[in-house]
C-alpha positions, 0 to 999 in steps of 0.5 A: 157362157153357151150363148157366147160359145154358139156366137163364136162358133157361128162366126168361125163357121163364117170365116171358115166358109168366106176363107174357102170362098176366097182361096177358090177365088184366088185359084180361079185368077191363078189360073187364068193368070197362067192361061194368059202368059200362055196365050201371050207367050203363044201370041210373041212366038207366032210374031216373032217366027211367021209374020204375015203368013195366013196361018200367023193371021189364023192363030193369032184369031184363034187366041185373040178369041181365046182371050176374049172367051176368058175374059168374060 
C-alpha cells in the first residue's frame, strides 16, 4: 500500500507542477492578448483622428514595432 501511495503522490506532485505551468502560461496570453487591444485600439484612434500627418505616420511605426516586439 506504500508503493501505491508514493505513486500517487508523484503523480499528483506532477499535475500539480504541470497545472502551475499551464496557469503562468494562460496569464503570459492574457497579457498579451490585453497588450494587442491596446495597441490596436491605439492604432484605430491614430487612423481615424490624424490621418496623414508625420506624427500619425511616426506612431503608427512606433506601435507597428510594438507589436512585432511582442510577437517574438
Amino acid at each position: 500500500m506504500a508503493k501505491a501511495d508514493t505513486v500517487l503522490l508523484k503523480c499528483s506532485v506532477k499535475v500539480t507542477r504541470k497545472l502551475k505551468l499551464l496557469t503562468i502560461s494562460i496569464q503570459d496570453y492574457q497579457t498579451r492578448l490585453q497588450i494587442y487591444h491596446k495597441i490596436i485600439t491605439k492604432l484605430h484612434e491614430d487612423h481615424e483622428s490624424r490621418r496623414g500627418s508625420v506624427e500619425s505616420a511616426n506612431d503608427r511605426i512606433y506601435l507597428e514595432e510594438e507589436v512585432d516586439r511582442h510577437m517574438r
